[in-house]
N, C-alpha and C positions, 0 to 999 in steps of 0.2 A: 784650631790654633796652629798656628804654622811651625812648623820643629825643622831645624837643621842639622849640622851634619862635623865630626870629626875625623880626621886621621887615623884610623886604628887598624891594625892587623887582620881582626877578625868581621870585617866590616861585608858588608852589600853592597853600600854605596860605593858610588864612584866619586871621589872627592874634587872640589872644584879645583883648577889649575891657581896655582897662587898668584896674583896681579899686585905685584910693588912698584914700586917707583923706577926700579931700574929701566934703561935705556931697552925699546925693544926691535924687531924686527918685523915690517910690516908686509903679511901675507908673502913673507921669503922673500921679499923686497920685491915684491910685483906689483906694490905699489906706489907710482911716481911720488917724489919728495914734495910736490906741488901740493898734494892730498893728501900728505900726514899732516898731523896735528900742527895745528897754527892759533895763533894768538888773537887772529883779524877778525872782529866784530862790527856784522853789516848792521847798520841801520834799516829804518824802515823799506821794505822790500815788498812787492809783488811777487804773488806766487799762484798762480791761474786765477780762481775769480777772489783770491785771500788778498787782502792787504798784511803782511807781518809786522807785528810791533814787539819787537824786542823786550825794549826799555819796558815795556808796559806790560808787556809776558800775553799779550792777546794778539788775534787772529780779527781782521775784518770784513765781512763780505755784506755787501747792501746795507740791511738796516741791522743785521744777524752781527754779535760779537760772540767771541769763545774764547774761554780765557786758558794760558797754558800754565803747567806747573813749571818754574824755572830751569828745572832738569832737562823736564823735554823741549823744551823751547831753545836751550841751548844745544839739544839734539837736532833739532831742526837747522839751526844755525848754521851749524857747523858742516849738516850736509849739505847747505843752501853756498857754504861758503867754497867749496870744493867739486859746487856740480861742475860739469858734469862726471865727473871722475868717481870710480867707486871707493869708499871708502872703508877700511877694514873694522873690523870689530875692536881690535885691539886698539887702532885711533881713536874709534870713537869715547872707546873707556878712557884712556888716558884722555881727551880735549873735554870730555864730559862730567868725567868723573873723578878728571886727575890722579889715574893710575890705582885709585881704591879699589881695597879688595870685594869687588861683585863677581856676581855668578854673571855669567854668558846669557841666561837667561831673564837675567834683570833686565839686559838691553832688549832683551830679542820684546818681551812687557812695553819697555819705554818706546820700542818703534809699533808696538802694537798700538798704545794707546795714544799715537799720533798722526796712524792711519785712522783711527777711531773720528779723533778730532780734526781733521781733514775731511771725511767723511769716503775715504779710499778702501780699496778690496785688495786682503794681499791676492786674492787670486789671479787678478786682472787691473793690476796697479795703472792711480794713473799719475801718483805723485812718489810713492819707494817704490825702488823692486831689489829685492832679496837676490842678492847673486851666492849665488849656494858656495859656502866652504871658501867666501872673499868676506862678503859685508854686506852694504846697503850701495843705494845711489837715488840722487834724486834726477825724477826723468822730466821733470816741469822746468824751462830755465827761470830760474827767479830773475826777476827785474826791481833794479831801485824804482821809487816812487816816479822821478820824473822818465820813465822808460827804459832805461840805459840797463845794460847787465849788472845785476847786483854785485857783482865783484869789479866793478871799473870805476878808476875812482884810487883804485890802490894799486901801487905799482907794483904790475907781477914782476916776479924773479925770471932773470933771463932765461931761463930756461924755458920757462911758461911761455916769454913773449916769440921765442925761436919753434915751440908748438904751433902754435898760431899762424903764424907764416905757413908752415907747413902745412896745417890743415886748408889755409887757404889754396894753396899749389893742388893740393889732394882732389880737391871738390867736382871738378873735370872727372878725374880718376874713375871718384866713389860713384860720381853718377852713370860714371859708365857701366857698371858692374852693381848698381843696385838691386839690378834684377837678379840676379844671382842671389846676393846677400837675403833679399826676400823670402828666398828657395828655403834661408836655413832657420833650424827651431829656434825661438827665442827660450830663453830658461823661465822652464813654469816656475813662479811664486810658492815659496812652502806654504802649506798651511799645518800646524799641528795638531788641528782636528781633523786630519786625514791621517788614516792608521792604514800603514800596508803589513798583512798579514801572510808570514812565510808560515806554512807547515815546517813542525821541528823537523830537525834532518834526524834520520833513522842509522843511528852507529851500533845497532843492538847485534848486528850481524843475520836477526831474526826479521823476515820478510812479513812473519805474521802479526809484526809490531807496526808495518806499515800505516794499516787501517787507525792505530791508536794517534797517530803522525796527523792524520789525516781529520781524526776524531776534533784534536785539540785546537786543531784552525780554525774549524768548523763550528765549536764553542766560544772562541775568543771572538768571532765575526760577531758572530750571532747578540754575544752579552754586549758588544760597542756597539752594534747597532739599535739594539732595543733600549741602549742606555738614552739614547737619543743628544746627548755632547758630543759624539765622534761617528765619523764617517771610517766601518770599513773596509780596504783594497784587499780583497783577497787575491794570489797568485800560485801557481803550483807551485811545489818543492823545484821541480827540475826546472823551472823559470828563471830562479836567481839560486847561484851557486853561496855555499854555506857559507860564506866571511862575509864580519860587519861595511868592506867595503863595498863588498857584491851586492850587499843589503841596501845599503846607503844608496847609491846608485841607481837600484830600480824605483824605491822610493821617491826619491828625485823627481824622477822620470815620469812618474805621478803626480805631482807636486804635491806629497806626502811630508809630514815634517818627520813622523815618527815612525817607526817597525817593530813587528812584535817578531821574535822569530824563536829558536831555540834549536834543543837537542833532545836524544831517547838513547840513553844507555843499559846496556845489561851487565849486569857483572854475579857469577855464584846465584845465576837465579832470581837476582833483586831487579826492578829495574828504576831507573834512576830519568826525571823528567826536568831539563833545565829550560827555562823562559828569560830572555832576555826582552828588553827596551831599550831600544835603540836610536839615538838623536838622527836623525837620516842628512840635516843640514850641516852637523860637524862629524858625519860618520865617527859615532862615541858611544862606547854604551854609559845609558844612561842609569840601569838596573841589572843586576844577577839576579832573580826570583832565586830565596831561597829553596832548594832542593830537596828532596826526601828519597832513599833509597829504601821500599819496600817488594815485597813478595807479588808475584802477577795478578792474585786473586782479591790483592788491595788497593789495583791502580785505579778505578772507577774513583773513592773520595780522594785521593790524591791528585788524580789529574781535573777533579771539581777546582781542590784549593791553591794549584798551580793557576789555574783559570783565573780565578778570585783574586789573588793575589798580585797575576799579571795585568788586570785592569782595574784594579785599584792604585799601582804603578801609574799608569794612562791619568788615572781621575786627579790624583795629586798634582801628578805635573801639569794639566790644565787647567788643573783650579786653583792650584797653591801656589802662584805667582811662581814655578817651577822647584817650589819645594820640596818635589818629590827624590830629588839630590841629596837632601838636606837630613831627612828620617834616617835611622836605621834600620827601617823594613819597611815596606807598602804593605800598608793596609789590606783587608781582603773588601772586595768591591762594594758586597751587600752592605759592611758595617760604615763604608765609606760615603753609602748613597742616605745613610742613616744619619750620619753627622752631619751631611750636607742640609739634611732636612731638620733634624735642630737647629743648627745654625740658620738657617730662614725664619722659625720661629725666635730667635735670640731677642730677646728684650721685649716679646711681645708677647708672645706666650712662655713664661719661665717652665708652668709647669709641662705642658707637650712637648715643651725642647727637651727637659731632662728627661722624658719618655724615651724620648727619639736617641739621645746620647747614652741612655742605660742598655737601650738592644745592641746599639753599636758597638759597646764594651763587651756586652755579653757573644756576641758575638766574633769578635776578635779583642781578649783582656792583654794583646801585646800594644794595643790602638792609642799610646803615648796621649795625642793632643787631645780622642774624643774622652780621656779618661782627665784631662785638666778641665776642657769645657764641663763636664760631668761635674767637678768641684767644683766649679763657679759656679755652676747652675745653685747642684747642694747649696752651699752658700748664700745665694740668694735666698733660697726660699729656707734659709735658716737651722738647713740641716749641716749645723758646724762641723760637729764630730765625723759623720760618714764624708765629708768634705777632706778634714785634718789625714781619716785613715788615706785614701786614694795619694794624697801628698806624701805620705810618711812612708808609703806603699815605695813609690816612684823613686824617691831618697833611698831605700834599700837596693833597686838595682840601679844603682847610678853605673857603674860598671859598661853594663849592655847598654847604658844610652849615649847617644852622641854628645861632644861638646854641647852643640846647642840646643838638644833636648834638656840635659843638667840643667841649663842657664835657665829655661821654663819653670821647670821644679823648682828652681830656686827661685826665683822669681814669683810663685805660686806661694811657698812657703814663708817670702817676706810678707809676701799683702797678708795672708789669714795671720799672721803673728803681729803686726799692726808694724812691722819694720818700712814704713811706707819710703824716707829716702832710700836706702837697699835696692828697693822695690826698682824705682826708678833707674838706678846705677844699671840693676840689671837689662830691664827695658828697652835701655839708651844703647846696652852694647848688643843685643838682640837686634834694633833697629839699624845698627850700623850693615850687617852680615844680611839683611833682606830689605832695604831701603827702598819708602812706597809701600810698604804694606797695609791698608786698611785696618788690622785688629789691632797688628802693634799700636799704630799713630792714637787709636782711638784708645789704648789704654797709656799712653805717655801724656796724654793731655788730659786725661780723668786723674791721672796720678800727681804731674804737676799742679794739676787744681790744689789736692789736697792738702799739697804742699806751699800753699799760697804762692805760686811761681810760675801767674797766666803769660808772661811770654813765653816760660819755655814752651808751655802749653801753646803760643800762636806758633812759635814756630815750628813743633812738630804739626800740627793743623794745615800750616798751612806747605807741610812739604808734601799733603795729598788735596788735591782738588778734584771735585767732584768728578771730573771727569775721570779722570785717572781710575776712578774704583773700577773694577772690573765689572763685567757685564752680568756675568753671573751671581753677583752681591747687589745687583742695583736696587731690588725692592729687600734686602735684607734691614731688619729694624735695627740693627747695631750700626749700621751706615747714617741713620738717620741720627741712632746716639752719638756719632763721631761730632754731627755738624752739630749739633746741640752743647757739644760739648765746645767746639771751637768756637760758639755765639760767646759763649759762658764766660772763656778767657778775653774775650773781648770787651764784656761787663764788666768783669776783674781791673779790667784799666780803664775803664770811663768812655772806650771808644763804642759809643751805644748806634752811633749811627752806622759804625762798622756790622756791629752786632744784627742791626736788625737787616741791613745788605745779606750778608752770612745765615740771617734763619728763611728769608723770602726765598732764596738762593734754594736751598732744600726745599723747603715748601711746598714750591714748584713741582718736585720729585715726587715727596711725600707727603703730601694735603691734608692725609690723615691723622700724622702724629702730634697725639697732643703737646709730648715735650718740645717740638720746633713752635708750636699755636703759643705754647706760654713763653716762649723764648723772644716771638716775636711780639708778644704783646707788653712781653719786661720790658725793651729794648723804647716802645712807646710812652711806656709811663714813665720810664728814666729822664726820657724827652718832655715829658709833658706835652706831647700832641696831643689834642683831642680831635683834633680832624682826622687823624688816622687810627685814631682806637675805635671808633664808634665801627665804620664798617669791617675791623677785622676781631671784635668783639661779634658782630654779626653773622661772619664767617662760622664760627664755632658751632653756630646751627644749622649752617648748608653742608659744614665737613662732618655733621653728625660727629659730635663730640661725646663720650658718655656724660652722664651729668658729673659724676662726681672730679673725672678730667676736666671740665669745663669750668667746673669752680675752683680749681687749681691753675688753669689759666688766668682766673681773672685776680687771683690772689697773688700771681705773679705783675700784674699791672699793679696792683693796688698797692702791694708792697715797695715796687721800684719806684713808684711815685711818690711817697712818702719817705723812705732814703733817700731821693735825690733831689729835695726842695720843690715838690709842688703838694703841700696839704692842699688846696682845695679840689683839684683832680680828685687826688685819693680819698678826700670825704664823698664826693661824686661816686664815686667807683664802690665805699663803701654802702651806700645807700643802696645801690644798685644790688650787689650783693643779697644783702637782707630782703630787698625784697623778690628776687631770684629763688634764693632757698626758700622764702613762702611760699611761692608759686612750686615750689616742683616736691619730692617724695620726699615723706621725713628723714631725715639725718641718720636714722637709724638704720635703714634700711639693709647698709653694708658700710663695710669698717673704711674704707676710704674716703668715700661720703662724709661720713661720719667725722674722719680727719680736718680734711678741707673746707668742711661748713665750721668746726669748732676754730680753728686760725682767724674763716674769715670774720667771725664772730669777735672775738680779742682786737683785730685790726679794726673795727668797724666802731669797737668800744663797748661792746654788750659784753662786759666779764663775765658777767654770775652766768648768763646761756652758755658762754665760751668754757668756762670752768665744767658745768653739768655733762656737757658731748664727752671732754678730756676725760673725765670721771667716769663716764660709762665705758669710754673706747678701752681705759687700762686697765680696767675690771674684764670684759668680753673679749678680746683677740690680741693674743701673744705674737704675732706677726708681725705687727706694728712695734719697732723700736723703742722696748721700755724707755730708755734714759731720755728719748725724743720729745715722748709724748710728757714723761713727768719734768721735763725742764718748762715744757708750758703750762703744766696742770701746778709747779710748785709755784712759778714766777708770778703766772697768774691769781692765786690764791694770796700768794702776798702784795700782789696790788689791791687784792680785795680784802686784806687787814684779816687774812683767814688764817691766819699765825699758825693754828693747828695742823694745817692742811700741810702747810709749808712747810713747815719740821718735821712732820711724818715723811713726807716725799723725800727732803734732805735725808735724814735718819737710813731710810731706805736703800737708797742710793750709797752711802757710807758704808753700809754695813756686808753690799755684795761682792765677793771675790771672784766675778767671773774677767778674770784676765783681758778677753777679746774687748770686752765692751771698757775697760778702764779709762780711758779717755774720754769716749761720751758720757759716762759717768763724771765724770771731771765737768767738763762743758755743762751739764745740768746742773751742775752744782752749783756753777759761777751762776748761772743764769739767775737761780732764784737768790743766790749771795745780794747780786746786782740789786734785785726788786726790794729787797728788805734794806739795801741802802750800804751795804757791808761793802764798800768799793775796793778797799785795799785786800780784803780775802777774796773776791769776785777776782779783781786781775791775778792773782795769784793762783787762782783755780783755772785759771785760762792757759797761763803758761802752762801748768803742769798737765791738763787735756792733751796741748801740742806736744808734749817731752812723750804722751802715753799715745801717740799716736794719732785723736784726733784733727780734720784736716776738712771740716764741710765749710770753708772759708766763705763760696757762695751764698749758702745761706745766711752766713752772718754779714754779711756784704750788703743783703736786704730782705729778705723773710726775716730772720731771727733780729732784726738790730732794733725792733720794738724790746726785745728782750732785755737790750745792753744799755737801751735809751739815758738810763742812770747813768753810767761810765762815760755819753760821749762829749763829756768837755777836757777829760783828763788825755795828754798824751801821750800817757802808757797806753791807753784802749787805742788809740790812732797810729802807736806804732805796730800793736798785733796785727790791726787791719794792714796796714800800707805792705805791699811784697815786699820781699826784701829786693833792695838793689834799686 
């Protein structure tokens, strides 16, 4: 989970420079007015073998399209508009991002994942190159469509046109003296997967503390190398002289983005081991490693947890969209390589992720984000209380956490308390301070769901496009829950054929995930194709689907066909079903199974089979969402005149005070209110679910609306459904 960063006294971090709207000064004014920020918006442009479309946010080449996120596509623009001229960091935020407050490293992300989608090397650029400690430039000239420079067409300012001239006069000049200019370096391209490593400098006044100088490089090399994310430049001490600009400089010179480098103090005997990180492209530090003053015969673990500490620095800022700014301590390496590795399992495997997330806490219990992922996990797999404690935990030292750590906690503590707007409020101002991030986007559009509110939900979705995720999340399973999720908002408003563009889109990616397979098979039954169900029902057996996901897929066809005006499909589709589950392992088998075969059995119209599954499922495994399972075991009992059945389940339901689940308790309530005909108590129990939190709008959208089938001529039921706005 990404955490950011406050102002405070007592801090580590280095805090970002603050970006308002005020008027600024571009690179000390070394860069011409030509190239600061401007208003002019090229049309369709050539750009080597690209076609650019703007308007259209895509990239053209042969038969290949790539699509950009608006962001970067107006990053591109804007260098496109100013080539060949370099253009400063600082324009670029204010023409891009109109002067909002981002990190230096959001851009340095957006030029990353533009190089990406280009298909360019910052090392050996052949469309940006990085001018160190200026900005960007683009070295391809773009051309409008019909061949002409993409900036002609508009009339440059005088200034511009009396360049021109002159360069033309020059051309004689340069060529006479090319040879020369040949002679000299051109500036290598950073990369910040190249780490140049200073040994700390030895201020202990002790010669025999040398070797310990010497030790610490030699560990930091070592642990980035084997990490296998970072390349590192080792150099002597006497190489580059002790200041971050001496540092900055030789790093450079390497086309290093970053530097590890430090100090060794003595004082009364103790001695003291500081680590710094180092931005080598803004010569800034980016980190103080906190420091420990101990006795000589305890520097062995110390100078381990300075190590530890120093490249878990390194890992955040590479992986966390440069969130390592943002924390109020890095991480130690090990517990950091551990998160990483939950977070791969995330949504895929619950339980080996909270394995992966329990050593990483255990391992460093200051590890802020893997100790929220840690709750979420709990959570999922229904350990509420050890989930609540780690939240309540986090809330007692709000103190020692940054601004934007707090915002998480808080944020943490809205969702488990069922405060779902809150939730979002926080979210929203989180997203604003790390704009692009994958985890956020993918919990602002799971949150607006809940909230019946799928456009906010498109349009957090769709301010990350796949491309944009980072490289290192590309097979992660929560990237696939993103897109799944942003199919969903597209369900949410009827645009189905959007939806099923949005789940083939991933698909693509990730072949395997059942929730994109049922996303895109809703997205057909909404449509009532059956030319396109049959062979992506088919698919489900080459993508090796398990069975009891695969009958979750097809209950997602079966149901959107049926909410959205084609019974005969979905009686097709039920048939299908039933005799699917004949053919394969009993229902029993395991509790998901189990689940999905009793649904499709209700949809299909087999009560009394559908009623028997629900009845064993709620009897055998607590995992499964009581109020979930008895909204279908009561509703359907009272379609089947089981009056008994029905009032027990109700009764049940009534009578529990567990807080968290109040709301789906509500929601099951209505459900079977509905079946037995009680309309005006059913709407009433609806609202009151929403007021307690519940928000599974999707499902009532089209899985559950067999549920509400009773309520839908009334337009109270049509206004819960409809979002608001």
């Amino acid at each position: 989970m990404p955490l950011a960063h406050r102002r405070r006294t007592r801090s580590n971090v280095v805090p970002f420079p603050h970006r308002g709207p005020a008027a600024r000064v571009y690179n000390d004014d070394a860069v011409p007015a030509e190239v600061q920020p401007s208003r002019r918006r090229l049309e369709r442009f050539k750009l080597g073998e690209w076609l650019v479309v703007p308007a259209e946010g895509r990239l053209l080449g042969g038969v290949e399209s790539r699509r950009l996120e608006p962001r970067t596509m107006d990053l591109l623009v804007c260098l496109a508009e100013r080539a060949p001229g370099v253009v400063s960091k600082n324009a670029l935020i204010d023409a891009v991002w109109e002067g909002g407050f981002i990190s230096e490293g959001t851009l340095t992300n957006a030029v990353a994942e533009l190089r990406a989608v280009l298909g360019d090397d910052a090392r050996s650029p052949r469309f940006i190159e990085t001018i160190p400690k200026r900005g960007y430039r683009l070295l391809v000239e773009p051309l409008a469509e019909g061949g002409k420079g993409a900036a002609e067409g508009v009339p440059a300012p005088p200034r511009r046109r009396r360049l021109r001239w002159a360069a033309a006069a020059a051309c004689a000049l340069l060529a006479g003296v090319a040879a020369v200019l040949l002679l000299r370096p051109s500036p290598t391209p950073l990369d910040p997967g190249r780490v140049l490593i200073v040994p700390p400098v030895n201020r202990s006044g002790d010669p025999g503390l040398d070797s310990l100088c010497a030790l610490t490089a030699d560990r930091l090399g070592t642990g980035l190398s084997s990490s296998g994310f970072a390349e590192a430049l080792p150099v002597p001490a006497s190489a580059v002289p002790p200041d971050i600009a001496a540092i900055s400089a030789a790093a450079r010179e390497r086309g290093a983005g970053l530097a590890l480098a430090g100090a060794l103090y003595l004082h009364e005997g103790r001695v003291e081991l500081q680590l710094q990180l180092v931005d080598a492209g803004e010569a800034a530090l980016l980190y103080a490693v906190p420091s420990e003053s101990v006795p000589r015969e305890q520097l062995e673990p110390t100078l381990e947890r300075a190590v530890e500490r120093a490249l878990g620095a390194v890992a955040t800022h590479l992986f966390g969209h440069a969130h390592s700014r943002l924390l109020s301590r890095p991480p130690l390496f090990a517990a950091y390589r551990e998160f990483l590795a939950g977070s791969e399992l995330w949504a895929g495997d619950y339980p080996e992720a909270v394995r992966h997330l329990e050593r990483a806490v255990a391992l460093d219990p200051g590890f802020v984000s893997a100790q929220l992922r840690l709750a979420m996990g709990y959570r999922t797999l229904g350990r509420s209380a050890e989930a609540d404690a780690i939240v309540h935990t986090l809330a007692q030292r709000r103190e020692e956490l940054t601004e934007f750590e707090r915002l998480w906690v808080d944020a943490f503590a809205a969702w488990f308390a069922g405060r779902t707007e809150e939730r979002l409020r926080l979210l929203q101002r989180i997203d604003v301070m790390v704009p692009g991030d994958p985890a956020v986007a993918h919990l602002i559009v799971g949150t607006a769901l809940r909230l019946n509110r799928p456009q906010e939900a498109l349009r957090a979705a769709q301010s990350l496009a796949l491309e944009r995720v980072p490289s290192w999340m590309a097979g992660v399973p929560i990237v696939a829950n993103f897109c799944e999720g942003a199919a969903a908002a597209h369900h949410r408003t009827g645009s189905f054929a959007e939806e099923l563009a949005v789940a083939r889109e991933a698909l693509a990616r990730f072949p395997s995930q059942a929730r994109l397979r049922a996303a895109e098979l809703r997205a057909l039954g909404a449509l009532g194709d059956r030319a396109q169900l049959e062979p992506a029902l088919a698919t489900l057996e080459i993508a090796a689907i398990p069975e009891a996901e695969r009958l979750g897929c097809l209950l997602a066809a079966l149901a959107a066909a049926r909410a959205h005006g084609h019974p005969a499909l979905a009686a097709e589709l039920a048939a299908r079903a039933l005799h699917d589950m004949g053919a394969g392992p009993a229902p029993e088998s395991q509790p998901e199974l189990l689940w999905n075969a009793a649904l499709l059995l209700v949809h299909a119209g087999e009560l009394e089979r559908g009623q028997a599954l629900l009845e064993a499922l709620r009897t055998r495994d607590a995992a499964f969402d009581p109020p979930e399972v008895a909204a279908w075991l009561g509703a359907v009992a009272a379609r089947r005149g089981d009056l008994g059945t029905a009032a027990r389940v109700t009764a049940e339901l009534a009578a529990s005070d567990d807080a968290r689940s109040a709301g789906s308790r509500s929601y099951a309530r209505a459900a079977i209110a509905a079946a037995l005909g009680h309309r005006e108590e059913a709407l009433e129990l609806l609202r009151e679910a929403q007021r307690r939190g519940w928000g599974d709008f999707e499902l009532l959208h089209d899985r559950d609306r067999l549920l509400f089938e009773p309520l839908g001529d009334l337009p109270e039921y049509g206004a819960i459904l409809e979002p608001p706005g």
